[in-house]
N, C-alpha and C positions, 0 to 999 in steps of 0.2 A: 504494500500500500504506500504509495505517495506521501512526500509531507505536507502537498495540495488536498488533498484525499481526509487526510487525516485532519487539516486543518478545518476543511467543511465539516466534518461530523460534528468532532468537539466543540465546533461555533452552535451546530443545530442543538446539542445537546445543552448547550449553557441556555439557547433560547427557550428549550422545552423547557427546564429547569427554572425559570424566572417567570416564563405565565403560567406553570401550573399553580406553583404556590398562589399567585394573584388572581388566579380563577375562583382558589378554594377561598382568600381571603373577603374575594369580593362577596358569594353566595355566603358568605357567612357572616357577614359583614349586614346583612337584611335584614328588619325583622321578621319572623317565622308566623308571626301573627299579629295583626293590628286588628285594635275591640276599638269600635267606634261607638264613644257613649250618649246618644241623646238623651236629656234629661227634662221633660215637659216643664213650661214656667219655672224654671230655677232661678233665681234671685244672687244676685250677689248680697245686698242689702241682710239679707236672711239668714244665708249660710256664715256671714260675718254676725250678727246679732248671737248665735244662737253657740259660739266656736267657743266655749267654755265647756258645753256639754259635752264638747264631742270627743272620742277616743286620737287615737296616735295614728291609726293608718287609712284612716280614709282624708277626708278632709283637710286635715293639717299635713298629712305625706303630701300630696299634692302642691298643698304649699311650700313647704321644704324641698321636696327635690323635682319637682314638674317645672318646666318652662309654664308661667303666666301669664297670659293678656288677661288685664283687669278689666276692660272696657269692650266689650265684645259686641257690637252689634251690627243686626239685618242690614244688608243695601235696599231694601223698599220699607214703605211706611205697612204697618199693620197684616206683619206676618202673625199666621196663626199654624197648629203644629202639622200641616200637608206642607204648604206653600216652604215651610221652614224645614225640613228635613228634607225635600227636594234641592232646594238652594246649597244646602249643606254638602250634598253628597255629589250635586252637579256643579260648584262651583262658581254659579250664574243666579240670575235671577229669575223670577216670575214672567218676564218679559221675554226670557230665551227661551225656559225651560215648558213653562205652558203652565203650572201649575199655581195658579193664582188664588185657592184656598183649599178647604175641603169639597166645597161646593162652587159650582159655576151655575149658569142657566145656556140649555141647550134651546139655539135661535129655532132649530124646526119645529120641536114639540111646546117650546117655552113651558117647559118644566126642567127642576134642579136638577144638575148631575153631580153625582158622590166623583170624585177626582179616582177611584181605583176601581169602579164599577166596568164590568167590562161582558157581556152577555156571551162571549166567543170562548169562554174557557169553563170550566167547572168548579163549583167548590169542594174540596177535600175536609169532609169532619165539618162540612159549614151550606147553609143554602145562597154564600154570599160568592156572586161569581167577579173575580178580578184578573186585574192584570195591571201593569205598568204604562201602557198603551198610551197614556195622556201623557206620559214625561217623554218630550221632544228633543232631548241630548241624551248621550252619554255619563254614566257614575263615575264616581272613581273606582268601583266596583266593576264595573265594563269592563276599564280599560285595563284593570291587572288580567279579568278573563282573556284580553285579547293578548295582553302583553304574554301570557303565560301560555296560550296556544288552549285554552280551558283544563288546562291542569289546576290553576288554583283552587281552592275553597271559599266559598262564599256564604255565608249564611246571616241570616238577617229575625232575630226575635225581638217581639213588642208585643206589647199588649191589643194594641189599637193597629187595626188592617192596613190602612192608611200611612199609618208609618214607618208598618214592617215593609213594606212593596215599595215604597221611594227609599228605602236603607237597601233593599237588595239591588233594585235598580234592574236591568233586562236580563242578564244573563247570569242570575242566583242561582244557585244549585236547591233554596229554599228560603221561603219567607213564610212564617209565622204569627199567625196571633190567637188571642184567646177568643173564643167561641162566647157568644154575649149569652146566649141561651143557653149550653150544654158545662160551660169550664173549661171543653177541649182543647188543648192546642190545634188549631187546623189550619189550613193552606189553600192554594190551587194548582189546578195543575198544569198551568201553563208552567209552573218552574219541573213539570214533570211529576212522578207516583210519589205518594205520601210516604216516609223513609220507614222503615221498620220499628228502626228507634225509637223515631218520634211514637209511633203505636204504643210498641211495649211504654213509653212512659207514660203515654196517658192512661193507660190500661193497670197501670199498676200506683206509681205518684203523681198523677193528674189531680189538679185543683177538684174535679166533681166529688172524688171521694173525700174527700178533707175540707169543702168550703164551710159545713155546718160546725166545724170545730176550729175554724178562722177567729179568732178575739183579736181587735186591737183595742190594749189600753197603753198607757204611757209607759215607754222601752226603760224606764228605772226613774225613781222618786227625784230627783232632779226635773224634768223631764214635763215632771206630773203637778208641778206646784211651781215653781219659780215663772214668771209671768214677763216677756218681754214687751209686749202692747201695752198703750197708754192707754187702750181704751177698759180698763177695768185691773182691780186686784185681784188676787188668789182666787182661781178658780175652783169649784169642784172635779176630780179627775176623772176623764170621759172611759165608758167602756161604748161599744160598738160591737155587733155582731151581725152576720150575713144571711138574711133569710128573703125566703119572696122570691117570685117572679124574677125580681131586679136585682137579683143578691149578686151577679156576676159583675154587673153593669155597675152595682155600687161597689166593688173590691175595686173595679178597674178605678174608680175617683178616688183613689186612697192611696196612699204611701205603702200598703199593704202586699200589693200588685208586684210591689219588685221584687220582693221575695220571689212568687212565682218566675218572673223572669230569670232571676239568678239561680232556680233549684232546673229550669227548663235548660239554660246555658249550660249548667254546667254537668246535666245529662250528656248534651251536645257533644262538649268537646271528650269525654270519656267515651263516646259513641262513634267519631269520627274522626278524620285523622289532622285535622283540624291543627296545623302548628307540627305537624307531625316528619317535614321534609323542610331542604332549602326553600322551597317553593315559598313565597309568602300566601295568608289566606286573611281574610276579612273576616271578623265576626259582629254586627252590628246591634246594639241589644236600645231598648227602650224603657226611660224611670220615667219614673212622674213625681212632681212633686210641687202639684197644685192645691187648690182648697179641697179640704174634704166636703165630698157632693158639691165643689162649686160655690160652695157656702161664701158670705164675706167673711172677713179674717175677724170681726167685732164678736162673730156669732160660734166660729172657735178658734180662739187665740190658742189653746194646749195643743190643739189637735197639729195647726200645723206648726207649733214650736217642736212639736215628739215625729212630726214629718221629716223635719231637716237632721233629730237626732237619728232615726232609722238611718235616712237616704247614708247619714256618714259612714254607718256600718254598714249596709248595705254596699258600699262599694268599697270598702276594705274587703269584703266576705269575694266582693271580684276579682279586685286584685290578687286576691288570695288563691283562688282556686284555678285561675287563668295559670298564675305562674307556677303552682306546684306542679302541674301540667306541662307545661311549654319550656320553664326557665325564665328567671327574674329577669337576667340581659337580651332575652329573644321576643319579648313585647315589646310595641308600643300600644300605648293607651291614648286617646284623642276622647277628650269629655267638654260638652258645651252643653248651652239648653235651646227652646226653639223659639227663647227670646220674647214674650207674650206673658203676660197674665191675666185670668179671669177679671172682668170690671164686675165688682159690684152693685148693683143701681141702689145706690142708696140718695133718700130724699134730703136733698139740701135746701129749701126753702126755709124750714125753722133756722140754719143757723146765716138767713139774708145774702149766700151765693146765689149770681145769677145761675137760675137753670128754666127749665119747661120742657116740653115733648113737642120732638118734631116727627111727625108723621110721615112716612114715606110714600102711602099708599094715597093718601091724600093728597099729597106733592103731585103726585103720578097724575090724579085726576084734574086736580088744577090746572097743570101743564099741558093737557090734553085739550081741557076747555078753552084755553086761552089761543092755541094752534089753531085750535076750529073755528076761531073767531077770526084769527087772521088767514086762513088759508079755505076754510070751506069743512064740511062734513068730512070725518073719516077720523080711525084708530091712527093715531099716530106716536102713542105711546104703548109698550104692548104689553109691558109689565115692570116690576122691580126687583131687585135681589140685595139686599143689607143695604148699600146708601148709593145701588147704583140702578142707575135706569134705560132702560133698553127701547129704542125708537123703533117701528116698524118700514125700515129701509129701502126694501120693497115696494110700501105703498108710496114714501117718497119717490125712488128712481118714477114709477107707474104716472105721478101725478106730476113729475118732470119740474121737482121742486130742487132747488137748490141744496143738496148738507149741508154745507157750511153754513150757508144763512140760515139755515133752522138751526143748528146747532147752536149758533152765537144768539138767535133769538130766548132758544133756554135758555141758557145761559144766563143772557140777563134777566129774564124772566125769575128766575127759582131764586136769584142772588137777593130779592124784595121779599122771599118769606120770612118769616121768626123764629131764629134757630140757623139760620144758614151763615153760616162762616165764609164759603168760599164755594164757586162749583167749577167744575174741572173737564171739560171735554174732548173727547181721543184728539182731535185736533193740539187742542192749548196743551196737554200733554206730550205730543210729538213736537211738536215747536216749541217748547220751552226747557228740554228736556237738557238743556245747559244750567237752567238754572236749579242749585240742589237742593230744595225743597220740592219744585215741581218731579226732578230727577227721582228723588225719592217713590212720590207717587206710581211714577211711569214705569219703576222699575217693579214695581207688584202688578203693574196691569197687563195683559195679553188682548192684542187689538182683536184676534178670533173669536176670544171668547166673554170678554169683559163687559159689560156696557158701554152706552154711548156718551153717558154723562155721569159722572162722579160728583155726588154732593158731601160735603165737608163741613159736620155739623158743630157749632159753637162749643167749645168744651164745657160739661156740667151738662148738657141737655141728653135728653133720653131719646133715643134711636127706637120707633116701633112700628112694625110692619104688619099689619091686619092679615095679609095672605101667606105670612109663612113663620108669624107669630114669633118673628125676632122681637127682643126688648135689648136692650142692651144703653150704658152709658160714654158717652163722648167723652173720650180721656188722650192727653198728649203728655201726659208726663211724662220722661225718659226711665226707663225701667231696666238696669244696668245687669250685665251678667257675664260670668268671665269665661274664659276658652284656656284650658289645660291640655300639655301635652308631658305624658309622664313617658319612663322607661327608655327603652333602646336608644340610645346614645344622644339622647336628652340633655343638654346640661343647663341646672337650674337657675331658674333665672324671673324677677317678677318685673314685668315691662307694662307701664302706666299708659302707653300711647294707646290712643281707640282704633281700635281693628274690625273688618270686618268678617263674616265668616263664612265669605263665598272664595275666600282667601287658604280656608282650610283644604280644600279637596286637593290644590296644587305643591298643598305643602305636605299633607300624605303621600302626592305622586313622588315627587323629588324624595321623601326618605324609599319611597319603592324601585325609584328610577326606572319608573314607567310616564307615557305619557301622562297629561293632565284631560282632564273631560273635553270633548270635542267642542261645548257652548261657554268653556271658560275662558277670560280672557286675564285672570287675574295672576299677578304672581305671587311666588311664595312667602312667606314670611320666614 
């Protein structure tokens, strides 16, 4: 052999020898599994109020070794928990991704549509048929499927349909929620057959068998008596328990419900192989931790002070049980909330805030009146949906009327009622869409499916709708919540700047170094 000869080999050998070490370095170098925590109405305000209570490894780990944004919020005005875990997991907003609530109004039948309703697939353990169908991009979840050639793992559990299916996002291996009538975990089957697992566990540790022996009272005498609301002293200590008809549908409004989630999880990963290879896999789970039944907070101050002490354990018991599984270096943890909280309609006239009830359905008629006055006979308003109103477009082009000039004529029309702050139409939305107030709005609205005119009612006034018997109150206060990221090569860190959290999906890609969602345009943090 040659000393040319010789000298190629020993060159290819020194090159084997330097990328295989950095092949192995880099797949190992990934984390194994990332748990994506949504946490419905989580409060910063609260989980701070309440951080006396709480143990060593949920809430205060996070603090200590988690990177923190303190100031975490939506890029549109009045996300609620569809619109918010779509945005979340896509990157984007309302405006890209389509999913502008739970509910929208369908123009042909003008009745509501559920945002996961879907008639083309079946339900598994449920009569509720879904699909993804309405989310118009790409997950972060997609794109590891695609980046991985569908070897990953993806799985997606919540309590609530809705948020399991925009957490799996199209190409889930399963999405999960609780059965509102039965307790069952169930599915569909567009993500394919109901797993084995899942069976055996509902068959043997499913909620149905154990909801009548569900108590919640206060997680330890701290808890149960010390009182942070100004609106009363020492309360009496609540017991709760689950019967009726609604006994499911009430565990799901409780703090109680995460449990389930966490005993359903962590079936999962003992059942699958979940975290199991280099391969990274997703596992996307859903808390809550709003008012019990919706209640105002005046009416149980204990209840949800013993909320935020569970939720702290409750996600220690995840933390927990993810990495005795996986390995405490082969996580990452991503926990936020979906940014919203229940308004309570509470009456402020006794203490002389301006308030009153604006009527929407009334509006609708008014506005109709007033057209017919200026244009002649005919429907040209065709219904309402919470504070937005939909024109019949149709009978416009038919009557070879102007949009825009009917537009701007509502417009100024609705802005003379009492109670009206401001009205907003797809026009003055697309065209103002520089400015970040209006940007705000535009970015929760979808020109497909949204209304035509957006009313924006004086804050303190009551929102009520006769035909779909909304009630709700007008509130802009800023309602702060923070975005954690713990584990896999994390280094702690608590950052004050306000973030938002269509920001998150690019910065899960970049630790996966996979793309970012096909409707994102944001970078990482």
């Amino acid at each position: 052999m040659t000393n040319l000869n010789r000298y190629r080999i020993l060159s290819s050998l020194m090159v084997m020898m330097a990328i295989v070490p950095l092949e192995a370095q880099t797949s190992t170098e990934l984390p194994r599994l990332v748990v994506n925590i949504v946490i419905d109405q989580f409060r910063s305000d609260y989980m701070e109020a309440f951080m006396p209570l709480y143990g060593d490894k949920g809430f205060k780990r996070l603090l200590r070794d988690g990177r923190v944004y303190t100031q975490a919020e939506y890029p549109y005005a009045s996300p609620d928990r569809a619109s918010a875990v779509a945005s979340l997991m896509t990157g984007t907003s309302p405006y890209e991704h389509g999913v502008v609530g739970e509910r929208w109004l369908d123009r042909s039948t003008l009745q509501p549509v559920y945002c996961v309703d879907d008639k083309a697939f079946k339900g598994l353990l449920t009569n509720e048929q879904s699909s993804p169908a309405n989310l118009g991009v790409s997950t972060i979840t997609d794109e590891l499927k695609v980046a991985t050639e569908g070897k990953a793992l993806v799985y997606s559990i919540s309590p609530y349909r809705d948020a399991s299916i925009f957490s799996a996002g199209h190409a889930a291996d399963g999405a999960f929620w609780l059965n509102d009538m039965t307790g069952q975990w169930c599915g569909t089957d567009y993500y394919g057959q109901f797993p084995q697992w899942a069976l055996t566990y509902n068959n043997g540790s499913g909620l149905k068998s154990r909801i009548s022996s569900v108590k919640w009272e206060p997680a330890n005498a701290l808890s149960g008596s010390f009182n942070y609301f100004v609106s009363g002293g020492v309360r009496t200590p609540f017991k709760h328990s689950f019967s009726g008809e609604r006994k499911i549908r009430d565990l799901k409004e409780t703090v109680m419900v995460n449990d389930e989630v966490n005993r359903f999880a962590e079936f999962c990963l003992k059942s699958t192989n979940l975290g199991a290879d280099d391969i990274p896999d997703i596992l996307a789970l859903t808390y809550y931790a709003g008012n019990y039944l919706h209640k105002g907070v005046d009416e149980c101050p204990l209840e949800l002070q013993d909320t935020y002490v569970r939720l702290d354990q409750q996600l220690a018991d995840c933390f927990s049980y993810v990495e005795q599984k996986i390995g405490k270096n082969q996580v990452l943890f991503v926990l936020t909330s979906t940014g919203y909280a229940d308004e309570h309609a509470t009456n402020l006239e006794p203490y002389r805030i301006p308030t009153g009830t604006f009527n929407i359905t009334r509006a609708q008629l008014l506005l109709n009146m007033y057209l017919i006055a200026v244009y002649g006979q005919g429907q040209y308003v065709e219904t309402a949906l919470g504070t937005q109103l939909y024109l019949n477009l149709k009978f416009l082009e038919n009557r070879a009327l102007n949009q825009s000039e009917v537009l701007m004529r509502c417009q100024d029309f609705l802005l003379q009622l009492a109670g009206v702050r401001d009205v907003f139409t797809t026009q003055r939305l697309l065209q103002g869409a520089g400015t970040p107030s209006i940007s705000r709005l535009r970015n929760g609205h979808n020109p497909k499916i949204s209304g035509d005119i957006m009313i924006q009612a004086a804050p303190g006034w009551h929102l009520i709708n006769e035909n779909t018997h909304e009630d709700r109150i007008s509130r802009e206060s800023y309602m702060g919540f923070p975005l954690f990221f713990l584990g896999k090569d994390i280094k702690s860190e608590i950052i004050n700047t306000p973030v938002t959290v269509d920001r998150v999906a690019p910065t899960v890609a970049r630790h996966l170094r996979i793309r970012a969602p096909n409707g994102c345009s944001q970078s990482p943090l």
